[in-house]
N, C-alpha and C positions, 0 to 999 in steps of 0.2 A: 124947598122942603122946610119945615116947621122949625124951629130950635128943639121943640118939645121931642119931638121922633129922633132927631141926631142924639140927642142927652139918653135915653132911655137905650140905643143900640149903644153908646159906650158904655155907660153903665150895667146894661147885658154882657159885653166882651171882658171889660174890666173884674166882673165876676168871676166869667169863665177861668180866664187866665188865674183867678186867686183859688178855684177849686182845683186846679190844674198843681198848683204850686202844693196846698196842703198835701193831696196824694201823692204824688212825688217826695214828698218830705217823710209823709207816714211811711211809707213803701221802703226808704231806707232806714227809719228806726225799728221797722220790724225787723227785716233783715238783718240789722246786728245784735239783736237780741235774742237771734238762735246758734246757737253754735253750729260751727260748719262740717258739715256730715262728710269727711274725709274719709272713715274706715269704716266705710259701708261697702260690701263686695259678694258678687254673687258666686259663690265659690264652684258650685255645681246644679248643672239643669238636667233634667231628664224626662224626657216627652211619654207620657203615661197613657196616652191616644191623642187620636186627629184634636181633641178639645180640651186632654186635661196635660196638665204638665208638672210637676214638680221642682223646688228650685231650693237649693241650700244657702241660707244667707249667711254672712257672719258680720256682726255687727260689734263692732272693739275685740271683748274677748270670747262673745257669748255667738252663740251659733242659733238659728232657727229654722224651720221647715215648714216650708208655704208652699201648699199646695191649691193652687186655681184649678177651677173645673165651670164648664160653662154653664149659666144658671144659675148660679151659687160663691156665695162669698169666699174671696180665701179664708183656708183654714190655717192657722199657723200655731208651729208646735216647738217649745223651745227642744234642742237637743240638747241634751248629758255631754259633759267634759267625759273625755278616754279614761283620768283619772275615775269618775263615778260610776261609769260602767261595769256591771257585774257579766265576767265573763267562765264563769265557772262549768254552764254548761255546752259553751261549745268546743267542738272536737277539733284540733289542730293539724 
């Protein structure tokens, strides 16, 4: 084989191996540039039919309601702390 053909496959692998290295690098400076999603939690599910469901998230202090339904985007809704809740007109 040629000199020419050997040089050109190391310098193909040689590549590789150096884009192999960059993404691998990038991949962990992303990663520590997000904070780590620890108190994230689904507090409550509740199957709405065979395709939609409902799920209560709570994310730190704040709570939200996501509801998937097939076809269609979730929808998601923050929910009111108990303190903001007006409860004046239900009966006990």
């Amino acid at each position: 084989m040629p000199f020419d053909k050997i040089a050109i496959v190391i310098v193909f692998l040689l590549t590789l191996i150096l884009i192999q290295l960059v993404i691998k690098y990038r991949s962990k400076v992303t990663q520590m540039s997000f904070p780590k999603a620890k108190n994230i939690n689904v507090t409550a599910r509740l199957s709405l039919s065979k395709s939609d469901r409902a799920d209560l998230i709570c994310i730190g202090s704040q709570s939200f309601l996501v509801i998937f339904s097939k076809g269609s985007q979730p929808s998601i809704v923050e929910v009111s702390s108990n303190e903001n809740v007006n409860l004046e007109g239900i009966p006990e």
